[in-house]
N, C-alpha and C positions, 0 to 999 in steps of 0.2 A: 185541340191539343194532340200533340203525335206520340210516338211510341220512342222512348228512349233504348238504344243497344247499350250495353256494358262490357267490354272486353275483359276477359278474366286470365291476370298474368300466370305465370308457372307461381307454383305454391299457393292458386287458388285466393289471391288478395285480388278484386274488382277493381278497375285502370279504367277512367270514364273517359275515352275517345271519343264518341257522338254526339252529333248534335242533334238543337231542339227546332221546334217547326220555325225558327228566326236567326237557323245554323250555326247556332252556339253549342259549346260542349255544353254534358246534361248530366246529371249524378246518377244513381239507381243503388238506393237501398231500402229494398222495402218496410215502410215501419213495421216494428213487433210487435203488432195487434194480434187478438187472436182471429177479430174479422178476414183478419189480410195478412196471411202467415207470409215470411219471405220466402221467395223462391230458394230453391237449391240450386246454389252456381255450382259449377263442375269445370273440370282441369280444362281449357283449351275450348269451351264454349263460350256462347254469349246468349243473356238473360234478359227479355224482355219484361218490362214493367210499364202498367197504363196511368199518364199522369190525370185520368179522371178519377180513380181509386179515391174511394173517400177517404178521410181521414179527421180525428179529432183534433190533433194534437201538432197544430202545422204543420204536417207534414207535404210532400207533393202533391199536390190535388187537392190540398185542404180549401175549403168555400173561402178561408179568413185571408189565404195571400192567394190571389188569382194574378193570372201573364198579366206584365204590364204596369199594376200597383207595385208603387213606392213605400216602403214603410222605414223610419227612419228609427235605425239602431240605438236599444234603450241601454243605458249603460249608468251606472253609479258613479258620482264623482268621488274619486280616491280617497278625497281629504274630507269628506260629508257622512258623517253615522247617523244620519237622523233626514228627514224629508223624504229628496226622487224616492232614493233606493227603500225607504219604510213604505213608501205605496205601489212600488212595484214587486216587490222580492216577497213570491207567497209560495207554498208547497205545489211541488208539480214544475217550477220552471228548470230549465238548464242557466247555469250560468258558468262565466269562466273568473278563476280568482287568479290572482298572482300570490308567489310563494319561492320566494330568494329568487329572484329573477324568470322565475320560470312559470308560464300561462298552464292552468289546471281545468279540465272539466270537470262538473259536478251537477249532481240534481239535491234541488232543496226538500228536505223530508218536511220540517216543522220547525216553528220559531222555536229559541232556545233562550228565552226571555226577551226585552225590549231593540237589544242591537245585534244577537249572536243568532244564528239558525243553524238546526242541525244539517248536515249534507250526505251525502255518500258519492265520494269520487271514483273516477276510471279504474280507480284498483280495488274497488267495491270495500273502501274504510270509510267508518260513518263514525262525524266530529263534529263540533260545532267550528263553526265560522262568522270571524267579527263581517257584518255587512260591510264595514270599511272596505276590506280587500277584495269587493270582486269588480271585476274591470270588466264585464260586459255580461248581459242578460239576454238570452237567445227571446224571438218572439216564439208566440204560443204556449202551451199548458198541457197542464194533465200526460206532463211524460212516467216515463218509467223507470225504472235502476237497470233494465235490460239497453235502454236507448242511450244509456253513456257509452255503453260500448261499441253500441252501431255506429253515432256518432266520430268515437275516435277512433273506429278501424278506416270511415270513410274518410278521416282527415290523414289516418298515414298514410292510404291507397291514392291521395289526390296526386296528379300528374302534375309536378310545378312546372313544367314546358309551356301549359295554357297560360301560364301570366305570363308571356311574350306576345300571345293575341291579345288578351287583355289589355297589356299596356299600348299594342301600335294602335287600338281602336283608341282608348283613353290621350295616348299624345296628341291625337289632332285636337282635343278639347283641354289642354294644359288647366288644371283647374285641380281645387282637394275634391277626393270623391264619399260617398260614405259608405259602409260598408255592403249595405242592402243595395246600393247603387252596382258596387262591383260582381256582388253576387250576379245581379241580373245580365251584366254584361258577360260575367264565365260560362254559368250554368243557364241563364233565361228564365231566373225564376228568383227570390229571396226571403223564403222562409226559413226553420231554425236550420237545417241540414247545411242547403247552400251556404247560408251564411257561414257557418261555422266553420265548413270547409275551408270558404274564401278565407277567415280571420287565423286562422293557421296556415295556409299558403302563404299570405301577405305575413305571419309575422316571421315567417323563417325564408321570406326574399329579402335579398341582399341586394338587389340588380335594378329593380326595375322601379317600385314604388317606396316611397320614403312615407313609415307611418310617422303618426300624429295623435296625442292622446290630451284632448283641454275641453275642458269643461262637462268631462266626464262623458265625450263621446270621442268614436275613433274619425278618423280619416286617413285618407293616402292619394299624395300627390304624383302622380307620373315623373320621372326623374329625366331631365334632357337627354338626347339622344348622342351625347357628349359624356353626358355621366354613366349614362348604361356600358357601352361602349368601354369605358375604365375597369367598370364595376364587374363587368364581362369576363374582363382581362384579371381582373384581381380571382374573381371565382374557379375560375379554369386553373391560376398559380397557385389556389387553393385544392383544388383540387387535384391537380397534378401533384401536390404537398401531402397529400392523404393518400393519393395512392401508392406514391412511395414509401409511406410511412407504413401501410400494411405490407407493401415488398420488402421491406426490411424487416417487420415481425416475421414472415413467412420464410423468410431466408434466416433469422437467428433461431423460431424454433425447429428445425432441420438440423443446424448446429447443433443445436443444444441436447436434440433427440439421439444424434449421432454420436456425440461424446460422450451421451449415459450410456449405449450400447456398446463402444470401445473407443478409449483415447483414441487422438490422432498421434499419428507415430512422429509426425511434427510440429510443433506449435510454430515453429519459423514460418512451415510450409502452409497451416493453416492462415496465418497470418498475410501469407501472399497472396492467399486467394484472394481473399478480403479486398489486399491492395487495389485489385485487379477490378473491382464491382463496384457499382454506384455507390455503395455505402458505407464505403471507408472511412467517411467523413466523422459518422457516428460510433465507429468501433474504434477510431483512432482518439477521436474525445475520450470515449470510455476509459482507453489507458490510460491517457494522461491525467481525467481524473482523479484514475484508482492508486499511479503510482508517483504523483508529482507529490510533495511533501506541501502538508498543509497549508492552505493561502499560497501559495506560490504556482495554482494554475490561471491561466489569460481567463480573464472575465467570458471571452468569447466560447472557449472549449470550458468553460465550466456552466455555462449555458445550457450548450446543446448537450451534454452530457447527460446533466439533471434532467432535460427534455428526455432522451432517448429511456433515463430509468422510470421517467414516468411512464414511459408510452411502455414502457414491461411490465409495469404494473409493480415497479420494484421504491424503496424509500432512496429518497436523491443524497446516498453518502458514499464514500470513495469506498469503504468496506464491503457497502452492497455491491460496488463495480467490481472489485474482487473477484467477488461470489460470483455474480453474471458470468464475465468471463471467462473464470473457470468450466463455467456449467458449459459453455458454450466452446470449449479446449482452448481457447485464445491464450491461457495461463497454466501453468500446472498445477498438476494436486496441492504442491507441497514449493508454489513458488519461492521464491526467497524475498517476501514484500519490502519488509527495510532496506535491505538493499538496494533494492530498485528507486523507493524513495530517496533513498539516499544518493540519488543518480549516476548510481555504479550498475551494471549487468552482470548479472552470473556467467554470461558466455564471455567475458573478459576482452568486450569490442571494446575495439578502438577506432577511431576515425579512419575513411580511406587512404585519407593523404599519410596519414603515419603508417599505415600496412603498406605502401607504398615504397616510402622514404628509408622503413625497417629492409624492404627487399631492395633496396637499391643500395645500401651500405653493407647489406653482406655481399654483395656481386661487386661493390667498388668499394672497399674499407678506404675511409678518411686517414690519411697522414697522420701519426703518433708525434705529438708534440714532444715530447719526452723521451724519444727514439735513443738519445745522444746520452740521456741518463740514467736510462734505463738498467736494472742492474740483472745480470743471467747469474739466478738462481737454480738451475734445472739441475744443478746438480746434488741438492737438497732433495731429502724423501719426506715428501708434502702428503699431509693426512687429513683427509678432510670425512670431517664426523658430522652425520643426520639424521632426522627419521629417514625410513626408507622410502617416504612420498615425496620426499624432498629433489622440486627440480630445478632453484633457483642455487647455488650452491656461493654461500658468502666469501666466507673463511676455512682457512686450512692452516696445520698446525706443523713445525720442525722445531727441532733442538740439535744444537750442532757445540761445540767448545772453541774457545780459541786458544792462542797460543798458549794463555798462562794456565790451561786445566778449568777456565772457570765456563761455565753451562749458559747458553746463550739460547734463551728461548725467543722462536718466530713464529708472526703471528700475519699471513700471507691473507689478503681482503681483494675482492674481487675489485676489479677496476672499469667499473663502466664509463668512467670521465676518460678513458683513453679513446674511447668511441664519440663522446658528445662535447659541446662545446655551449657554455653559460648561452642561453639566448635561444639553445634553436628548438627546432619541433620537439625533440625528445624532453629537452630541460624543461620547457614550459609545461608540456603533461604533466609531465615527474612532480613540479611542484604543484598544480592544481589537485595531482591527485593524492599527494602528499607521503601516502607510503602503501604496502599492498596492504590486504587486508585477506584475513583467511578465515574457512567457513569450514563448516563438515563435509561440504560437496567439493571444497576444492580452492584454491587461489584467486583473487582478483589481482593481476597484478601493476606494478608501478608502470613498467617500460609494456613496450608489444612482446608477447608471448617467445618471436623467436629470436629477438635480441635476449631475453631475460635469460633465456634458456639455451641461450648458445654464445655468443662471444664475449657478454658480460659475465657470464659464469665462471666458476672455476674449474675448468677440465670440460667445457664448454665447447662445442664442436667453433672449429676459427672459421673465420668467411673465407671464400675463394678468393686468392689475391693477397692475403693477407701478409705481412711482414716478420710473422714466426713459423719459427718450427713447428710440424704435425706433431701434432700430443704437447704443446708447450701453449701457455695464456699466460696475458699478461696478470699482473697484480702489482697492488700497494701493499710494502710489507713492511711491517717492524720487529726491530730487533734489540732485545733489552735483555739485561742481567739482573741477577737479585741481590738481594744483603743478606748476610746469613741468615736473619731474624725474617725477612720473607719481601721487603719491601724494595721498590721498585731501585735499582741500582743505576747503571749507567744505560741512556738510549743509543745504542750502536749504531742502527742503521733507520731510518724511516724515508721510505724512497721508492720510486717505482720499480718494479724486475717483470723478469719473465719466470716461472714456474712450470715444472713438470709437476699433475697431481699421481702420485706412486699410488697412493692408495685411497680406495674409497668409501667410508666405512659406516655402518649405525652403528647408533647409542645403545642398543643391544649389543653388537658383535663385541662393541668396545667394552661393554660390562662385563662382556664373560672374558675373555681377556685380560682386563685386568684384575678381575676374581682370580687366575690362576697366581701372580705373584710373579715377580722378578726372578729370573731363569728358568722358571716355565711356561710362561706368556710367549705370542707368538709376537709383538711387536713391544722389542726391549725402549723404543723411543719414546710409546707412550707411557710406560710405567715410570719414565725419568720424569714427561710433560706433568703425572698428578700428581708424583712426589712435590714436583713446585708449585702445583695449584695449590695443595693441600698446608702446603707453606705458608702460600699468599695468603690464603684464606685464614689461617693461625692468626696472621698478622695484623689482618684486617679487622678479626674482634677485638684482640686487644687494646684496639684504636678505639672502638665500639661500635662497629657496624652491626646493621639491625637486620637479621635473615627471616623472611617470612615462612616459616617452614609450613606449606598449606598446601596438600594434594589438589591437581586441578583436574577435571574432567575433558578427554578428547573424544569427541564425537565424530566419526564419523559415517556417512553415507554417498556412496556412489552418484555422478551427478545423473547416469541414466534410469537411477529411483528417483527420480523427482516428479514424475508424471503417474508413479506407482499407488495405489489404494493403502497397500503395507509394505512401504519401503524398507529396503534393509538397514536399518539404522544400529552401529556399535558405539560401546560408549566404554571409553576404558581409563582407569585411573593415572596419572602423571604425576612423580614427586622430584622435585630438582632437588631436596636431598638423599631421595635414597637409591640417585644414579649416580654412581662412580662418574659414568662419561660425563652426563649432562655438569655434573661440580666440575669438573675438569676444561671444557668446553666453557663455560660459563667463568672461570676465575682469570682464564686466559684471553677472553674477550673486553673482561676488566682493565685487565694489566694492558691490555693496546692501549684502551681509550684512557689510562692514567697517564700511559707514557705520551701519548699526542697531548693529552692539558699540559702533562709540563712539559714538553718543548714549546707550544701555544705560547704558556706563560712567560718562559723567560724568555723566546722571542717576539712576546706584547704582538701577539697574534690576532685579531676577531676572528673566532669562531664560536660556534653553538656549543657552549659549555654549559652543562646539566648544573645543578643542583639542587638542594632540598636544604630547609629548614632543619635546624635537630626537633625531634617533636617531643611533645608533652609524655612523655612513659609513664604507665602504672609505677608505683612505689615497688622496688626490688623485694619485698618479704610478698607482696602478692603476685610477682612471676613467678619466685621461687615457687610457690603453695601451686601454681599449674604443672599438671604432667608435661614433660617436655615434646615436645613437636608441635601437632596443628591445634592444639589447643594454646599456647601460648604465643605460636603464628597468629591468632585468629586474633588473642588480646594486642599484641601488636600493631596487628594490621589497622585496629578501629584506632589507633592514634595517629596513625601516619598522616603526613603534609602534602601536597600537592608538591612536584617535582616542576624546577623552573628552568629555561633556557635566557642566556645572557652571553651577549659578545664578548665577555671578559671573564675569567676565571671565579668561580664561586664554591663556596665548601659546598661536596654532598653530604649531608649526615650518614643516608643509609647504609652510600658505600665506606663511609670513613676514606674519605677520600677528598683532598683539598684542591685539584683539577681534574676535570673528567669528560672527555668529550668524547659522545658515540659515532664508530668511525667504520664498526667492521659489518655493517649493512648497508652497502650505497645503492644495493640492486631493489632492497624493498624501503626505505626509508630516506626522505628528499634531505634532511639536515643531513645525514651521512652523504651526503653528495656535496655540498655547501663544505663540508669540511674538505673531502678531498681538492675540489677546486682553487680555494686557497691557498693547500699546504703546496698542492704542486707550482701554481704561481708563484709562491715564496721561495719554492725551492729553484725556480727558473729565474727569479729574479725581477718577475714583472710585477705589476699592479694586481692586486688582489680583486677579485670580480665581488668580492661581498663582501665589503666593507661594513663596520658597527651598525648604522642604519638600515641599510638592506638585509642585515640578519637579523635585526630589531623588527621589521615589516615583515618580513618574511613566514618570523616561526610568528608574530603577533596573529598573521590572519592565518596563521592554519589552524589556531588553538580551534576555536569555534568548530573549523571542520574534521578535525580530529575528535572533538567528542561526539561529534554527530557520527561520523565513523566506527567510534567506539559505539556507541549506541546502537546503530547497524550491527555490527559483528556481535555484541554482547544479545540482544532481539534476536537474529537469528539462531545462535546455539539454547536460546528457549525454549527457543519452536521445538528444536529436535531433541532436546531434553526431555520437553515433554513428549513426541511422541515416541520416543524412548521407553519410558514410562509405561502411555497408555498402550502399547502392544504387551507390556509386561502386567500389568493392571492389577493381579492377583499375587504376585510373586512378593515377599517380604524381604528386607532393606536391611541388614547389619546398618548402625549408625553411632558417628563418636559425637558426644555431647563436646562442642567446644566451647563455650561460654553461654551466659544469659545474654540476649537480645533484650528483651524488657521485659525483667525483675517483677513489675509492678502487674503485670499481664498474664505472666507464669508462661512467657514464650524464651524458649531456645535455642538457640543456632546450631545446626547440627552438620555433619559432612556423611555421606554416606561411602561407609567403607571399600566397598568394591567400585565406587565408581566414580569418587573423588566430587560429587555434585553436593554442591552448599543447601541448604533450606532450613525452615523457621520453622518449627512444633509446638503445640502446645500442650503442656503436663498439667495434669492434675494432682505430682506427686513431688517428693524433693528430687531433685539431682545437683548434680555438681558435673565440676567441667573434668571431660574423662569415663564418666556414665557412658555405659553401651545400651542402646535401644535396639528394638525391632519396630522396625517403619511399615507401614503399607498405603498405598496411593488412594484417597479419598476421593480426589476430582480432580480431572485433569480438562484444562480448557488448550487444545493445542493453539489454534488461531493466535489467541494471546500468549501463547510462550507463559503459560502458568500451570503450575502442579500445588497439590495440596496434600500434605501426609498427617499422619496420624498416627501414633503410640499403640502398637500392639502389642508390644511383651517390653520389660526391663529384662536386658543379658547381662549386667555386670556394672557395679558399681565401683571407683577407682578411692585413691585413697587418699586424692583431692579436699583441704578442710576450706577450702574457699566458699564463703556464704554468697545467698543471691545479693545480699545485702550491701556487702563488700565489696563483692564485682561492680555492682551497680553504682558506688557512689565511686570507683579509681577508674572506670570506664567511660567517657564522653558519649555524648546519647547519640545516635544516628536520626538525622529527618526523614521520616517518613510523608509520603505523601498521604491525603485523603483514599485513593484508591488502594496504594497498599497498606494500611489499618484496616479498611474495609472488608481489604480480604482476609490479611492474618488476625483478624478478631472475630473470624465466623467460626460460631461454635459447633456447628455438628461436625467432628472430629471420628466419627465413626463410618 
């Protein structure tokens, strides 16, 4: 017998290259006797060992397997607890068991009654095990608990390259081999070592040998030189698949290490990189995972998505893609996720063919259909009232007299249909995307950004070329007179003009202005325009229109806090009645769209005509018993109807109004576009492009995406509600009880005074609607757009005799979901 070499790789694992005196590779681990200690391999030598060494316990050199001898592999049949395996399986042997699919080493300590024995496996745990499962019995005896491990260091150190000599020697003999067969053809020897090597080689070849397990022994047939060949090709695309698959871990933890040390200053720009590199494939799944709305991603990217969060070690759900993402800057802090599902962008793209077709019609303005009818109004001082973010700019306001002394109020609406025509790029957006939608960071809006905000606008910069006057835009304007009593009198004029805007104004300026009063104000036209709202509005209750008087919360934050840790988020309260402008602004927007239903009607017009059911009201002795404002808003509010669109004239209740069609927003809402379209067709005398059915289809499929929409904008201003809040965390809440939520629960609805935000509390005491509270923030989960408060002090009880009792049986109950019960009926309230 000769001397076997052992080559010892980096990190000190033994790599058996050598061969034996029959120039076969050779193993070398010395058994752990203490006769025959193992040598000490060392970094970058090589360790001789003498295959004459004796040994007990089959090892190399053992007397029991000498060169040459055959000894055929004892192995238990799977499905047999009783006979082979009871006369072979005794303390001292090695055996290998199966365990969910996966081959175990173990050595047997002691029976464990008739069919079980104790073991202790490669992880040195000692259990019993039914004889049933072990699938092969190494030859030899009298091992030890030290030789599981020599054993399976020398089965992870075996070189699987030598089963390509193994098999081209095996293919000239196409035949099954057995396992003690292959050993001798690897190593030149097949006692328990070889063996078990070879039986872990062969069971994690894929390439070369096809095993075989019947009748409770193994085999392995050489596989044609056809199949290898495939199997080759399959292992290498496997492998090329793995190594890729750790080049993309190595390249997302670097992202992701990067992004904990400092945002990127561009998620766009990160996102390019990406483009740019093999593994786009998998970052791009991941969006679409995290931001395609549920069940609506391709079987295919939702795949490899889930692939890619397992290989992160992450659970396969669009939330965790979220989270990934962000960790890794792809998304920001404080993305806007509904939105995104809702397949809107915060950066307010558009397609390039419309960025395109937007800069091509300011450099070449389309023909004015309307040119001939257009009426020049510029000599009217046009007021146009906004918040001061405001940069889509709808309507403007004049008041002018005619000959007889009587007040003729105008109501000037921006004219985007003078720019688009039913049919083309911009129409069809407009309607897919139905109307803009606005957030705390900013605008999504209907048309491309520089059409919205330039020639459809009111005082709107005109394109080059254009067919007006510098400082003059077109508009659709109407012009109506009142009754004495406040209702809608004669329609003087509804037609296209051109407009100079004089002046520009907010809802602030205009408040303090008309705070000062008639002869001391600086703009005598507006104090004539809210003398008439304030008319109209007279008129309109005693018809019964229903006013929701309910402070609403505006949030704002800058959109380059969105990638911020503590974005600068404000949140400030909104009451539409207790601005002068916004009632004035607001009653005069009425009065257009009154006066378009009735010219509509009496010239049997289809168009998108509003309205609303009268709804079920509490009994008048229990409105009266509420303090007047947002608490009687609030009981209000829980009876109102859903508001309906129909080609033909229908009563609204809320406005008290028996035609109504909304006309003075065509730049952010598509039916106000559908209106204009029409009215100007009628007034040219052609065929109407939206006809009863197509405004039947129309508003029919947008409902769907309008709530979803809604649900977007209503999800995000959550988010930043809450993290509103939780920057504020310790800070305490003035709050007005507005009614019971559910009586039976002892929960409340409440508004919080400085900031106009609604929420549910729960008392352990009486109140009534009109109760002042002191609030403070319990938990706040931002992700989900939820906050949770809680009853710190009572500041003032009102003089409200309305019972929970009362309220509860004249107020209709709201449905709650499972989730939110779940939450508004968590008691720790502290």
């Amino acid at each position: 017998m000769g001397t076997m070499i052992v080559g010892v790789a980096a990190g000190g694992i033994p790599v058996s290259k050598a061969r034996g005196a029959r120039g076969r590779p050779s193993l070398d681990l010395t058994p752990a006797t203490v006769s025959a200690p193992a040598p000490a391999f060392k970094k970058g030598r090589c360790a001789t060992w003498s295959r004459n060494q004796g040994g007990s316990r089959g090892d190399i050199g053992s007397p029991v397997y000498q060169k040459g001898q055959r000894t055929r592999c004892k192995a238990v049949k799977s499905h047999s607890s009783t006979g082979k395996s009871a006369d072979v399986l005794q303390p001292g042997i090695l055996i290998n068991y199966r365990k969910d699919d996966k081959h175990i080493l173990a050595l047997i300590m002691e029976p464990d009654g008739k069919k079980n024995w104790w073991i202790v496996d490669q992880r040195g745990r000692r259990f019993s095990l039914p004889a049933r499962t072990v699938s092969l019995i190494l030859p030899g005896g009298n091992f030890l608990v030290d030789d599981v491990q020599r054993f399976a260091a020398a089965a992870e150190a075996a070189d699987m390259s030598l089963l390509e000599i193994a098999w081209a020697v095996a293919a000239e003999e196409p035949r099954s081999y057995s396992l003690p067969e292959l050993a001798m053809l690897l190593f030149d020897e097949d006692h328990a070592l070889p063996q078990y090597v070879t039986f872990c080689m062969l069971l994690h070849d894929e390439v070369y040998f096809k095993p075989a397990f019947k009748g409770g022994v193994w085999s392995f047939e050489p596989r044609s030189a056809e199949a290898v060949e495939v199997a080759e090709a399959a292992a290498a695309a496997e492998a090329a698949a793995a190594a890729a698959k750790a080049a993309f871990l190595e390249q997302f933890s670097a992202a992701r290490a990067a992004a904990a040390k400092a945002r990127p200053a561009s998620v766009t720009a990160a996102l390019a990189a990406w483009k740019q590199g093999p593994h786009w494939d998998r970052v791009a799944a991941l969006l679409d995972f995290a931001l395609t709305a549920p069940g609506k991603c391709p079987e295919s990217i939702d795949s490899l998505a889930r692939d890619t969060l397992l290989l992160l070690r992450r659970r396969p759900e669009p939330d965790v893609a979220v989270s990934v993402l962000t960790e890794a800057g792809l998304l920001r802090l404080h993305e806007p996720i509904p939105l995104l599902r809702a397949g809107r962008s915060a950066e307010q793209e558009f397609g390039t063919h419309l960025e395109k077709a937007a800069q091509a019609m300011l450099h070449s303005p389309p023909p004015d259909p309307d040119v001939c009818r257009r009426l020049d109004l510029t000599h009217l001082a046009v007021y146009t009232v906004d918040d001061a973010s405001t940069t889509e700019v709808d309507d403007g306001l004049s008041v002018t007299t005619d000959e007889a002394g009587n007040r003729l109020l105008w109501v000037h609406v921006a004219d985007p249909t003078r720019w688009i025509t039913p049919g083309d790029v911009f129409d069809v957006e407009a309607r897919n995307r139905s109307r803009t939608l606005y957030f705390p960071f900013g605008a999504v809006p209907m048309f491309p950004r520089v059409l919205a905000e330039g020639p459809f606008s009111l005082g709107g910069s005109s394109p080059s070329g254009g067919d007006q006057a510098a400082g003059t835009c077109c508009a659709f304007s109407v012009c109506a007179s009142l009754n004495a009593d406040g209702s809608l009198g004669a329609v003087v004029h509804l037609t296209p003009s051109t407009i100079s805007v004089s002046h520009r104004l907010t809802y602030d300026e205009v408040d303090a202005d008309l705070g000062l009063g008639p002869g001391m104000c600086q703009y005598e036209d507006l104090q004539l325009i809210y003398e008439a709202a304030r008319l109209r509005r007279s008129w309109r209750v005693s018809r019964g229109c229903i006013d929701i008087d309910l402070p609403e919360p505006k949030l704002e934050v800058a959109a380059d806090e969105l990638d911020k840790a503590r974005p600068a988020v404000t949140c400030t309260k909104l009451s539409q009645w207790e601005s002068a402008a916004r009632t004035m602004v607001a009653e005069m927007m009425i009065l257009a769209g009154e006066a378009v239903g009735t010219v509509g009607a009496q010239q049997h017009l289809p168009l998108p005509y509003r309205g609303q059911e009268v709804p079920q009201l509490p009994p008048q002795e229990v409105l009266d018993a509420l303090p007047e404002g947002p608490c009687r808003g609030y009981a209000l509010r829980r009876c109102m109807t859903r508001s309906v669109i129909e080609p033909a004239p229908v009563r609204h209740a809320s406005l008290a109004l028996d035609a109504y069609v909304q006309f003075t927003s065509p730049i952010r809402r598509y039916s106000d576009i559908m209106t204009h379209f029409n009215l100007k067709a009628h007034l040219r005398g052609e065929p109407l492009p939206f006809p009863a059915p197509a405004i039947c289809s129309i508003t029919n499929s947008a409902v769907e995406l309008n709530r979803e929409l809604g649900r977007a904008e209503g999800d995000v201003s959550k988010y930043w509600a809450a993290e509103y809040l939780r920057q504020r965390g310790s800070c305490g809440w003035p709050a007005l009880v507005l009614g019971w939520f559910r009586a039976e629960l002892n929960l409340v609805a409440v508004t919080l005074e400085d900031l106009g935000l609604e929420t549910i509390v729960k008392v352990d005491f009486p109140v009534e609607a009109g109760d002042r509270l002191l609030l403070k923030v319990a938990e706040v989960d931002v992700k989900a757009g939820f906050y949770r408060m809680y009853v710190d002090d009572r500041l003032s009880t009102s003089s409200s005799s309305i019972s929970a009792e009362a309220a509860e049986a004249d107020q209709p109950q709201e449905d709650l979901s499972e989730e939110e019960l779940e939450r508004l009926l968590l008691l720790d309230l502290a």
